[in-house]
C-alpha positions as CSV (number, residue, x, y, z in Angstrom):
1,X,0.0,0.0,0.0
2,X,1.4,3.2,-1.1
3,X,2.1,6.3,1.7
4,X,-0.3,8.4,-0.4
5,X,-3.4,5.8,0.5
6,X,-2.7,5.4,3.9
7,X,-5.5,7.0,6.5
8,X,-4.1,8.9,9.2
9,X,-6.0,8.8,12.3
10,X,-7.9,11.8,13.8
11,X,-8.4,12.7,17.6
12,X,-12.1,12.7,18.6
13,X,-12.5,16.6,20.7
14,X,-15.0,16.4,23.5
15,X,-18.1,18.5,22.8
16,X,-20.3,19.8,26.2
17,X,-23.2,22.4,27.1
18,X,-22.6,25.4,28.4
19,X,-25.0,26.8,30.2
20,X,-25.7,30.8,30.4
21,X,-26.7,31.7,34.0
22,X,-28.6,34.4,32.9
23,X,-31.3,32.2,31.0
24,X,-31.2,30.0,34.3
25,X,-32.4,33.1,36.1
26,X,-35.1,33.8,33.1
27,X,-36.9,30.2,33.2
28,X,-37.1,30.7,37.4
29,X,-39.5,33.7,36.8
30,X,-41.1,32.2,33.9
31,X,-42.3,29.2,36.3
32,X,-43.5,31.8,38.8
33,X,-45.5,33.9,37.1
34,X,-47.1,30.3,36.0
35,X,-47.5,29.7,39.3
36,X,-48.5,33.2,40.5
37,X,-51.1,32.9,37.3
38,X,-52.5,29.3,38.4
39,X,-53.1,30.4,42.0
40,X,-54.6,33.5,41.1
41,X,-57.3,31.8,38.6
42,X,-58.1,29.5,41.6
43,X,-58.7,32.1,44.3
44,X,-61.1,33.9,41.4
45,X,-62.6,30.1,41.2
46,X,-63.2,29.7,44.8
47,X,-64.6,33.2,44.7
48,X,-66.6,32.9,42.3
49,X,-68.0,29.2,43.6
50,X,-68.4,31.5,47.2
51,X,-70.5,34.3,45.9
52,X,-72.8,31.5,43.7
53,X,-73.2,29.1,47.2
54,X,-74.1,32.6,48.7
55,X,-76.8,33.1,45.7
56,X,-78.3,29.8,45.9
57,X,-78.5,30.0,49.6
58,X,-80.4,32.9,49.5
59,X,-82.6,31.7,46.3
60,X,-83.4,28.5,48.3
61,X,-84.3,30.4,51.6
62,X,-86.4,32.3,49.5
63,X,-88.2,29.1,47.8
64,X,-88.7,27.5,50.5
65,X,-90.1,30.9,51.9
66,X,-92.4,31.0,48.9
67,X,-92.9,27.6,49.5
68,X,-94.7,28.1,52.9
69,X,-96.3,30.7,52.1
70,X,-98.1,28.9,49.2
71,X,-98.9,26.1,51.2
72,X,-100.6,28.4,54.2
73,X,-102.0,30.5,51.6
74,X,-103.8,27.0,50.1
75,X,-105.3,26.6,53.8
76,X,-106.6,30.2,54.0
77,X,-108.2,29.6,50.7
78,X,-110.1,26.3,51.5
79,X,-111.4,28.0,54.2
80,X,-112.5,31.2,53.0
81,X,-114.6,29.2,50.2
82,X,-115.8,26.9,52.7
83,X,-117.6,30.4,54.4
84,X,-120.4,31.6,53.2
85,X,-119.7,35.0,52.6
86,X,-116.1,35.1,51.0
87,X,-117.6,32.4,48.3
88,X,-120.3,34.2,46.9
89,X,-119.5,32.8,43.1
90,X,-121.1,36.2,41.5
91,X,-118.5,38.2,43.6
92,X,-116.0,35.7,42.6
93,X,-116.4,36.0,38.7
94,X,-116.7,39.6,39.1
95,X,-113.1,39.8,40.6
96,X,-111.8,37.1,37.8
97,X,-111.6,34.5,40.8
98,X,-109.3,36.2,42.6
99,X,-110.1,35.2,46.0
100,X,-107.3,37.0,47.9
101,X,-103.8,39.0,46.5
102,X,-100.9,40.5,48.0
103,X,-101.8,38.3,51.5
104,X,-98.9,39.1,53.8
105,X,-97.6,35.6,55.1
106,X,-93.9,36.2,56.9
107,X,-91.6,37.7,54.6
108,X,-93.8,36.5,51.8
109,X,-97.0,37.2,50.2
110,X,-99.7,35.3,48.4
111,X,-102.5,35.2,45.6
112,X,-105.0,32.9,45.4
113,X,-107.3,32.5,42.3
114,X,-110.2,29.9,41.8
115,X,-110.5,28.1,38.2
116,X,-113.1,26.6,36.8
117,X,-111.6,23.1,35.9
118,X,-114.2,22.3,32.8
119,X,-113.3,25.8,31.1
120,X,-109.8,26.7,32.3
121,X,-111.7,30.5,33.3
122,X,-112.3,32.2,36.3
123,X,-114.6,30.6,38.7
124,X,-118.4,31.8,38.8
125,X,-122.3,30.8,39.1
126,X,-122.1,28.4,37.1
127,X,-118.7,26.6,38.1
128,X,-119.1,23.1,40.2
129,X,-115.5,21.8,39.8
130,X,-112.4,24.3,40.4
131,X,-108.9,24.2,40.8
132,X,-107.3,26.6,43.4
133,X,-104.1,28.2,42.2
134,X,-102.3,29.5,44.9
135,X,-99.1,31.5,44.2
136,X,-96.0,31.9,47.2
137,X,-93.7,35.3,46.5
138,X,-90.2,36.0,48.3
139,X,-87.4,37.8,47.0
140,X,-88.2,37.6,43.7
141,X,-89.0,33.8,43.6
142,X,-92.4,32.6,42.6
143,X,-93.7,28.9,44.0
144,X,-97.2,27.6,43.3
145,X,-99.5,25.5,44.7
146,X,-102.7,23.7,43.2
147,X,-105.6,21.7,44.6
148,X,-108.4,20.5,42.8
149,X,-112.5,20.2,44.5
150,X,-115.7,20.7,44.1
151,X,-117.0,24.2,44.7
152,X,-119.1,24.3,48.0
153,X,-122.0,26.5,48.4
154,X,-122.7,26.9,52.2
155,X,-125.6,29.4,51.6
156,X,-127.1,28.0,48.2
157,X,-131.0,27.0,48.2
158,X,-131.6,23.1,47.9
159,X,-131.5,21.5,44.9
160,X,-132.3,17.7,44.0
161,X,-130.7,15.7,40.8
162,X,-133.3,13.1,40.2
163,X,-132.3,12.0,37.2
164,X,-129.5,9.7,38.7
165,X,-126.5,11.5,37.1
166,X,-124.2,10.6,39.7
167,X,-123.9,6.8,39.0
168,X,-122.1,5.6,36.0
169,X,-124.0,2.4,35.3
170,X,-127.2,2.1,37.7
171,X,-129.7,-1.1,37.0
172,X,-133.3,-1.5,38.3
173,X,-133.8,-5.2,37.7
174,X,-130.0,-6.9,37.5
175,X,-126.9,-6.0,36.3
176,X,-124.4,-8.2,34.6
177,X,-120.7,-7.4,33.7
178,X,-119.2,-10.2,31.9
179,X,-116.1,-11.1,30.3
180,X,-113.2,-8.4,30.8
181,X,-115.9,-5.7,30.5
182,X,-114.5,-2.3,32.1
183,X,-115.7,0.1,34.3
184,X,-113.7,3.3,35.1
185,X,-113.5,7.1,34.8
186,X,-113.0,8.5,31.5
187,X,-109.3,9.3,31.8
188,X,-109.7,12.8,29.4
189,X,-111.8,14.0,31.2
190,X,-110.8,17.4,32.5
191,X,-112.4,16.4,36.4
192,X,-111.3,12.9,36.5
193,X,-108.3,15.2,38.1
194,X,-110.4,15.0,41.2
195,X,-110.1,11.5,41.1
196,X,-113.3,10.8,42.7
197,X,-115.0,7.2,42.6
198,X,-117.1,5.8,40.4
199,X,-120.5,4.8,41.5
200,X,-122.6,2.0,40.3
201,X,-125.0,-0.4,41.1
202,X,-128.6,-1.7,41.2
203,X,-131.5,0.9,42.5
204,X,-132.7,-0.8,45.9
205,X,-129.0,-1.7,46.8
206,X,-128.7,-5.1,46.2
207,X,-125.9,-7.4,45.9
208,X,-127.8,-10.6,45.2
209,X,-128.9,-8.9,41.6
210,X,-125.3,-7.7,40.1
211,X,-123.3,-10.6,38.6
212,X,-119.7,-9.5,38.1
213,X,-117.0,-11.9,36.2
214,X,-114.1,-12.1,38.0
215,X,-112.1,-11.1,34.4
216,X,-114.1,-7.3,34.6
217,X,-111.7,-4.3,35.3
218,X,-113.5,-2.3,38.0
219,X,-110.9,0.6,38.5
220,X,-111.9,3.3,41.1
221,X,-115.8,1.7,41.5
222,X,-117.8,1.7,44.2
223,X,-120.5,-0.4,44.7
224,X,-124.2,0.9,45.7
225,X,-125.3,-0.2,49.5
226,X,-128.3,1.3,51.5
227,X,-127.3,1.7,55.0
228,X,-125.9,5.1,56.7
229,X,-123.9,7.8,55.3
230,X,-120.5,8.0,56.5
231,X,-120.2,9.9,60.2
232,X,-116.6,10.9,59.5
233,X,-113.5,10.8,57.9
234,X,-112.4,7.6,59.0
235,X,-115.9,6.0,58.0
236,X,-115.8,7.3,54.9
237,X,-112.2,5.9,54.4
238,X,-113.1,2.6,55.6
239,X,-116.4,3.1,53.3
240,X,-113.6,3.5,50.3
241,X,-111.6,1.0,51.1
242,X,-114.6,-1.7,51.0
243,X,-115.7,-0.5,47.7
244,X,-118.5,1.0,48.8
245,X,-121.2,3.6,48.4
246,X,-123.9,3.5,51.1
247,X,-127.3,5.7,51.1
248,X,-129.9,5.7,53.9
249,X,-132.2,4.2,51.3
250,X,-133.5,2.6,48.0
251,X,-133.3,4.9,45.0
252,X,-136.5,6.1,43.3
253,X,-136.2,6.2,39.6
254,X,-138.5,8.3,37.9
255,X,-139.8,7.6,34.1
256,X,-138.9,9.7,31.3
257,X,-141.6,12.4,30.7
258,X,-144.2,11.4,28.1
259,X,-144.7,13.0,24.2
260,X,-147.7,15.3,24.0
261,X,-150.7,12.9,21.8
262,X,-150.4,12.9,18.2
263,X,-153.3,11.7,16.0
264,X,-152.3,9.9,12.9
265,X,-153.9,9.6,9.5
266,X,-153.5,7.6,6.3
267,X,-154.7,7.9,3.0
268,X,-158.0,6.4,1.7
269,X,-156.8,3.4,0.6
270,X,-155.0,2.8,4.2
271,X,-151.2,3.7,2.9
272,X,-148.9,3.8,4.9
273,X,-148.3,7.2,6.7
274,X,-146.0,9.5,4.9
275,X,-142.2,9.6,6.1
276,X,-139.6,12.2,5.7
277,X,-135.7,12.4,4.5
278,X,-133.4,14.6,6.4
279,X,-130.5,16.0,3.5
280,X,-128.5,18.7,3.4
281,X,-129.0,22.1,5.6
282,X,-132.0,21.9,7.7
283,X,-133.3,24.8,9.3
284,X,-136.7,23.9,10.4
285,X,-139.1,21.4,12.2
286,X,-140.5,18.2,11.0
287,X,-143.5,16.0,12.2
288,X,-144.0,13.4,10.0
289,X,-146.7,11.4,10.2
290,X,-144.3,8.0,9.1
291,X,-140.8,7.4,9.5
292,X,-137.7,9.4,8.6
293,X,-134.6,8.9,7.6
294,X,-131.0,10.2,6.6
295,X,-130.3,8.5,3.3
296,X,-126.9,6.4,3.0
297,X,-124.1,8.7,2.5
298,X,-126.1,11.5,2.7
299,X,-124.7,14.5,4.9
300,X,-127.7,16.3,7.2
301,X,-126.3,19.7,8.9
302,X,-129.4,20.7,11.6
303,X,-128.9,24.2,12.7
304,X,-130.9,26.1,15.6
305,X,-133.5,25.4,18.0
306,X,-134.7,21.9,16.3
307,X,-137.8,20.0,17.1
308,X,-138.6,16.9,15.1
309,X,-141.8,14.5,16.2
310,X,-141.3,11.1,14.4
311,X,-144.7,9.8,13.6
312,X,-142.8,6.2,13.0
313,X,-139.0,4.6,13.0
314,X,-136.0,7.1,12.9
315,X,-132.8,5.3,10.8
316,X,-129.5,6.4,9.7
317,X,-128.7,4.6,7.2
318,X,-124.7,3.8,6.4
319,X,-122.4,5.8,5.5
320,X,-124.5,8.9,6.6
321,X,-122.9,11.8,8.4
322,X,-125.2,14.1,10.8
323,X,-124.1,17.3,12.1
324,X,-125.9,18.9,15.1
325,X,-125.2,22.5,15.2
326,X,-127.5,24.2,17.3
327,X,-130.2,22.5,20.3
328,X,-132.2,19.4,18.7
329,X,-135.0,17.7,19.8
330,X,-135.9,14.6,18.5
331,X,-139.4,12.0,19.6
332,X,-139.5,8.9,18.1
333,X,-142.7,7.2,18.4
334,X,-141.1,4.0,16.9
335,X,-137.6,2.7,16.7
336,X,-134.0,4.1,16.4
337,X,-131.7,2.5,14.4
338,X,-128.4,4.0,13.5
339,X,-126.1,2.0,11.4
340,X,-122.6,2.4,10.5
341,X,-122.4,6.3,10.4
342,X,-121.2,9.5,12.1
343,X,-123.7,12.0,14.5
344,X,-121.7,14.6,16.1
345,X,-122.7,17.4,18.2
346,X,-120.5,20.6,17.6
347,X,-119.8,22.8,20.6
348,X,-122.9,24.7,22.2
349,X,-124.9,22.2,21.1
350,X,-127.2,19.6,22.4
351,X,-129.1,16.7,21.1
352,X,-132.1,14.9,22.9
353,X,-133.8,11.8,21.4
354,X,-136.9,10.3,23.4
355,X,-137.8,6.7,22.1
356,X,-140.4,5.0,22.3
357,X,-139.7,1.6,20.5
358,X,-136.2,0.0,20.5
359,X,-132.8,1.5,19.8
360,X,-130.1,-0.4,17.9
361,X,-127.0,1.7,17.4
362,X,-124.2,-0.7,15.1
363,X,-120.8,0.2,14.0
364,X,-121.5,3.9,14.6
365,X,-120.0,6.9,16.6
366,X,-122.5,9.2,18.2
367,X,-121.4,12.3,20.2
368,X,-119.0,15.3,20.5
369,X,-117.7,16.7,17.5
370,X,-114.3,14.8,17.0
371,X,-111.5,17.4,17.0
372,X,-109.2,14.7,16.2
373,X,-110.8,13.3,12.8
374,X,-108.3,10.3,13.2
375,X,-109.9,9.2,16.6
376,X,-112.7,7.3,14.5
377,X,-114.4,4.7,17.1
378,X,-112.0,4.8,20.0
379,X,-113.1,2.5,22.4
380,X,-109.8,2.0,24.4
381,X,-111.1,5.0,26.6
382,X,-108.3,7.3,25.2
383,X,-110.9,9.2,23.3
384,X,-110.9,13.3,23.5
385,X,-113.2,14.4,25.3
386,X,-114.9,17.3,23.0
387,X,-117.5,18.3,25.2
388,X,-118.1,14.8,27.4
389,X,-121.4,13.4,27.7
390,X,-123.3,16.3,28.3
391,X,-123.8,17.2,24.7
392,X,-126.0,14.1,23.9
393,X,-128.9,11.8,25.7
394,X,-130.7,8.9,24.5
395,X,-134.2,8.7,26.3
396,X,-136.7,5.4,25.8
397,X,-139.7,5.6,27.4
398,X,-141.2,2.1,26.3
399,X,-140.0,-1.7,27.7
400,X,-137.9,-2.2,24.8
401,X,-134.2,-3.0,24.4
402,X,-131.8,-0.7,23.4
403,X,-128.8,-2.7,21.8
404,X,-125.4,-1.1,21.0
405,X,-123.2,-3.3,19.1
406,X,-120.4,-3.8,16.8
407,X,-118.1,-1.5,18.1
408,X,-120.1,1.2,18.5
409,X,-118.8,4.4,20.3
410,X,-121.3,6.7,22.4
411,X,-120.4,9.7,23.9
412,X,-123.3,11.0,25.8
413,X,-126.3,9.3,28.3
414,X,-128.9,6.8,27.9
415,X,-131.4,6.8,30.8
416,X,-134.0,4.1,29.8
417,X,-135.9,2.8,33.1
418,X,-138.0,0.0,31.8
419,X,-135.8,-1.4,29.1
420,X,-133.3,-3.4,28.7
421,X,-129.3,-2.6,27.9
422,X,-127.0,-4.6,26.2
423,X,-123.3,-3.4,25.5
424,X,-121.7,-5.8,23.5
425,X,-118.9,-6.6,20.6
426,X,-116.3,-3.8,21.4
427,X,-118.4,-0.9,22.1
428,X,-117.8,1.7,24.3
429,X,-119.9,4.6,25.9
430,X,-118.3,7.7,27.4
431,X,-120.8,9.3,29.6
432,X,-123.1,6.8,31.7
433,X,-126.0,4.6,31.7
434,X,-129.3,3.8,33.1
435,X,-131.8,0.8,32.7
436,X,-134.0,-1.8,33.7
437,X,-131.5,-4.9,32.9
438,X,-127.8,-3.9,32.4
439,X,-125.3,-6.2,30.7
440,X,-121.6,-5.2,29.6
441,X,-120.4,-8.0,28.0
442,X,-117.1,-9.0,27.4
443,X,-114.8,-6.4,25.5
444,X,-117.0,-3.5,26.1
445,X,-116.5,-0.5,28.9
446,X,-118.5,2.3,29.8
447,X,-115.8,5.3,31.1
448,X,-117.7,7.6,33.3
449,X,-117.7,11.6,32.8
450,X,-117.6,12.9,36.5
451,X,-119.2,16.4,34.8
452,X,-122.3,15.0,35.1
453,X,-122.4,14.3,39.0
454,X,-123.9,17.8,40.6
455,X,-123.4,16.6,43.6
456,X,-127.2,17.2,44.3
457,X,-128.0,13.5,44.5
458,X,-128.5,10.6,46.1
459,X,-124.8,9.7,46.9
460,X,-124.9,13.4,48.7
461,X,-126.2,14.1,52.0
462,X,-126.2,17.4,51.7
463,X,-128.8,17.5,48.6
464,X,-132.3,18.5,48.8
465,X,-133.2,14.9,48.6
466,X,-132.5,14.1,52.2
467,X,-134.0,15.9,55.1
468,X,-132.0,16.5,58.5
469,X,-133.1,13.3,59.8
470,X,-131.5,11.5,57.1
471,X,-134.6,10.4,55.3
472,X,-135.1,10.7,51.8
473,X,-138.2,13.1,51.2
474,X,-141.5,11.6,51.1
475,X,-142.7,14.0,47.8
476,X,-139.6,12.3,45.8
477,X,-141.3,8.8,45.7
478,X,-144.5,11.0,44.1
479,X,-142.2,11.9,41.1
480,X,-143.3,9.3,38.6
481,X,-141.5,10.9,35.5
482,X,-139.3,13.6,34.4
483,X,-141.7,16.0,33.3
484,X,-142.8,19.7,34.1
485,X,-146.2,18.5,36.4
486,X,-144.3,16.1,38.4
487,X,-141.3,18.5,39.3
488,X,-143.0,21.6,39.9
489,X,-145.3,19.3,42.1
490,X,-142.2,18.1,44.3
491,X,-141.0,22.0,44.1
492,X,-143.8,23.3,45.6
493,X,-144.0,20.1,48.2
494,X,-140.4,20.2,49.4
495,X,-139.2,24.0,49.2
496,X,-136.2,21.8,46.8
497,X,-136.0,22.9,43.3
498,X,-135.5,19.5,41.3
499,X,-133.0,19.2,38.3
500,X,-132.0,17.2,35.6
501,X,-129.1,16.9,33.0
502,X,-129.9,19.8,30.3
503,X,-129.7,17.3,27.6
504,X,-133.1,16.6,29.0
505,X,-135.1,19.7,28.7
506,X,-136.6,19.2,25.7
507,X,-138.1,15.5,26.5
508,X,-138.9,17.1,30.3
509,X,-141.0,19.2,29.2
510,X,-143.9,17.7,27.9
511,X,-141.2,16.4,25.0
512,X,-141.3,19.5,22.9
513,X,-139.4,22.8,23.2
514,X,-139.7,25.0,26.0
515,X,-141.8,28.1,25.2
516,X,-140.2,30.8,27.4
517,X,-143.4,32.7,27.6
518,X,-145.6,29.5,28.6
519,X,-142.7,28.5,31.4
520,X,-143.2,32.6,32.4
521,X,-146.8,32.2,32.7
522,X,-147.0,29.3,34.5
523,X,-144.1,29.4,36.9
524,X,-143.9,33.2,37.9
525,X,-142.4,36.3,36.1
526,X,-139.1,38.0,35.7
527,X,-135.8,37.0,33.1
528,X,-134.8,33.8,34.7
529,X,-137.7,32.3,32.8
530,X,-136.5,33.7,29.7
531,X,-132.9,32.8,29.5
532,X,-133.1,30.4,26.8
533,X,-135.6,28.4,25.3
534,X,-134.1,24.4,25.3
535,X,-131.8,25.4,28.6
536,X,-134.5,27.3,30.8
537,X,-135.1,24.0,32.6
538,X,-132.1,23.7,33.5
539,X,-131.2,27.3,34.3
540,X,-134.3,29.3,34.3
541,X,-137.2,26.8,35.1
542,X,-135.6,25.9,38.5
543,X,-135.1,29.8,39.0
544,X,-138.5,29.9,38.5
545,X,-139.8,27.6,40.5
546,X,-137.3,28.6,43.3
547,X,-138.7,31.9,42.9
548,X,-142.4,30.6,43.0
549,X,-141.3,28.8,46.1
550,X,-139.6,32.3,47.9
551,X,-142.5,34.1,46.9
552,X,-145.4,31.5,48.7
553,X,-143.3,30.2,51.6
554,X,-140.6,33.2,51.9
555,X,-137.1,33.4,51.3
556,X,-135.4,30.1,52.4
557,X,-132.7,30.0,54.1
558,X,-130.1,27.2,55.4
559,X,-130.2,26.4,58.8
560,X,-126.8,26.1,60.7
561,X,-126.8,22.6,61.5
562,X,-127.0,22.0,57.8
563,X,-124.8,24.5,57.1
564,X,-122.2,22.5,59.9
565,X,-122.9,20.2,57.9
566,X,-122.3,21.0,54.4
567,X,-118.8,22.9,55.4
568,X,-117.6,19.7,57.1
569,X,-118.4,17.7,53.7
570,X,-116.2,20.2,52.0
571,X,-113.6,21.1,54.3
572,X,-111.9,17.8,52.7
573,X,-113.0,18.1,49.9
574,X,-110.2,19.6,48.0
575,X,-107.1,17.1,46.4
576,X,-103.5,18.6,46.3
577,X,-101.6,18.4,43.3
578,X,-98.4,20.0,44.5
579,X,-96.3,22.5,43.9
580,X,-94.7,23.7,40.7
581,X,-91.0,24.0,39.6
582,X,-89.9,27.4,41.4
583,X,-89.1,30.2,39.1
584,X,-88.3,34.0,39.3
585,X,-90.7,36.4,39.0
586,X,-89.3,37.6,35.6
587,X,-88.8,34.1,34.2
């Protein structure tokens, strides 16, 4: 290897950091400031989490100040509508319910305002069920309470419901619930918030005549017993508890009122009596001397005061679709049968049918107006409620049978006293019933609408059917039917002005429409006889009468035992529903 090729070899020279003291002394500062920084942010933090523990303090003082004062506010209430002088309901819809405002409690005040729980408006005359809205303020936080009742009237005049409203399936001869028939309140309906049972039964209290399968739903039902109202609280509970509903004594049922007399003619050559077709708008009254009809898929609209005397057999036929849009009247002096169709009430108005023959509703719906047009036949009991029961009542005076079948859905009553009811295949009624033989078979359910118990009934002690002794009133067993003789007759006995559902007015009185200047006539003067024509039995007759009463025997008053008495019935009488989510007054 030549000189020139040969690799000489090199010294590795050791390499190290040097380190500046200076930038030492910079990172040292750096770090604390950091630190300085870090410590700061969580002193602000811990500030910060101070002042908002000291914020919610005071906010939950002042909740839980509201708080109190809404619940003692809710006491004050019950008992100022429990007097007779703070719950005069003209003065209360006059003040928009207000019932008290800016009511000092502590630190706090309070508001109390009384709602009508079937409108969602202030309380008034006509109110029976109300919710009490009671509202708590304290620095600026807002809590309210609510309970739900029925209105008492400690100085009202005594009224009697004879028409049996208060029971949601009532039998004179047996009852029979078969299957997995069901029996409950109507869960839409705005006062099944009060939760109060539902009633049911045969008229004399028997057991021996009510055949229940052991399959049937019976949710929140009491059971119809004669023996001795409830002394107190405690009774009552136990009373509840047994499934019971006891009353001093047997129910008196009273007939439907009978249809003025019709003569009838036919044709020389002994025709039948000619009918009539119901089509289109109809604006007028009809008494034909035959049958009538509403042709299959036909549309019939029946606007204003309606009156129509059916010499023979009223039939919807299929497909058919009847609109009631003002107060109707029908008497049928032969059958009714409504097949697979649609009759719906719109709101404000009624519809009364009086049969005298059979009834035989299949596949149909008859009631409210549907303001869900998807609902169709709901029989589950989830149906709206679009004006409950009260906007529609099927009357039979006659021993027939009344039949609803085939999935049928009725929203309304059906008082029938000497005929027979079967419910059967599906069907469903909203509202209650009344008849000589009951049966719910299997699949079917009636779902009760508490709107129609006044509490002026039998189940109420404090109605004008008992007396202080606790005996029903010997003039009640005198009404034989629901008409205007039998009623003013027990008026004018008893010093108790007698009611019925206002679906009945125009069947009560004599079947035909109320002439506001007949019911003037014969039951004294002034404007409570004319405030309507189909509802001035159920407003302005009993004013009427009442006044007839005032006028021949003087002004009646309550005495104060049965004042005691009526305050203690509602001095419980009132359900609370809680308190809402606290908010600020600004919120």
């Amino acid at each position: 290897m030549s000189a020139s090729n040969t690799v000489k070899p090199t010294h590795v020279r050791s390499c190290y950091l040097r380190t500046d003291p200076r930038a030492a002394r910079g990172s040292a500062v750096l770090m604390a400031l950091v630190a300085v920084g870090v410590a700061t942010l969580l002193g602000l933090s811990l500030a910060a989490t101070r002042d908002a523990n000291v914020a919610a303090s005071h906010n939950l003082a002042h909740a839980a100040s509201a708080r109190a004062a809404a619940a003692g506010a809710m006491d004050v209430a019950m008992s100022l509508l429990a007097d007779a002088e703070s719950s005069d309901p003209i003065a209360l819809a006059e003040a928009d319910g207000v019932l008290f405002e800016q009511l000092a409690i502590g630190a706090a005040t309070a508001k109390a305002r009384v709602v009508d729980l079937s409108t969602g408006l202030a309380a008034g005359p006509d109110s029976d069920a109300v919710e009490l809205v009671v509202e708590g303020v304290s620095g600026g936080i807002s809590q309210i309470a609510r309970a739900v009742g029925r209105m008492p009237r400690p100085n009202a005049a005594p009224e009697a419901d004879l028409d049996c409203s208060e029971f949601a399936l009532l039998a004179i001869g047996r009852l029979s619930i078969e299957g997995d028939a069901l029996l409950a309140l109507w869960p839409n309906a705005p006062l099944s918030v009060l939760a109060e049972p539902v009633a049911y039964g045969v008229a004399d209290g028997s057991r021996g005549r009510i055949a229940c399968s052991p399959n049937a739903s019976l949710h929140g039902t009491v059971a119809l017993r004669v023996g001795s109202f409830a002394a107190d609280d405690e009774t009552r509970d136990e009373h509840l508890a047994e499934k019971t509903l006891f009353i001093p004594e047997a129910i008196h049922v009273p007939m439907t009122a009978l249809p003025r007399e019709r003569t009838f003619e036919t044709d020389a050559e002994g025709d039948a009596r000619a009918g009539a077709t119901l089509d289109g708008y109809v604006a007028f009254d009809m008494s034909p001397q035959g049958d009538m009809r509403v042709p299959a898929r036909a549309a019939a609209t029946l606007r204003g005061v309606r009156e129509f005397d059916v010499g023979g057999d009223l039939r919807i036929e299929r497909g058919a679709s009847v609109r009631v849009e003002g107060e109707t009247a029908f008497v049928v002096r032969g059958d009714l049968i409504i097949e697979p169709s649609n009759v719906e009430v719109a709101a404000g108005a009624t519809l009364s049918i009086l049969v005298l023959g059979n009834v035989t509703i299949e596949s149909a719906y008859l009631g409210g107006e549907r303001s869900n047009p998807e609902e169709l036949r709901d029989g589950t009991g989830r149906a709206a409620y679009d004006g409950g029961a009260s906007r529609v009542s099927i009357l039979v005076e006659g021993n027939g049978d009344v039949a609803i079948s085939e999935g049928s859905v009725v929203k309304g009553e059906i008082y029938a006293p000497r005929a027979d009811v079967a419910l059967a295949s599906r069907s469903a009624i909203y509202g209650r019933v009344l008849g000589a033989d009951v049966e719910l078979r299997t699949g079917t359910a009636i779902f009760y609408d508490p709107a129609l118990d006044s509490r002026r009934g039998w189940s109420a002690r404090s109605s004008g059917i008992w007396t202080d002794a606790g005996t029903a009133q010997p003039a009640i067993r005198e009404v034989e039917r629901l008409s205007l003789d039998d009623l003013t007759r027990f008026a004018a006995a008893t010093g108790v002005s007698p009611a019925v559902s206002p679906t009945f007015v125009p069947v009560s009185m004599d079947s035909h429409v109320v002439d506001a200047e007949a019911v003037e006539a014969r039951n004294g003067s002034g404007t409570n006889a004319r405030e309507g024509r189909v509802r001035s039995f159920a407003r302005g007759i009993v004013r009427a009468i009442q006044t007839q009463i005032q006028n021949s025997r003087g002004v009646w008053s309550r005495d104060s035992e049965s004042r005691e008495m009526q305050r203690e019935e509602f001095e419980n009488a009132f359900t609370s529903l809680g308190f809402d989510v606290p908010r600020g007054i600004d919120e």
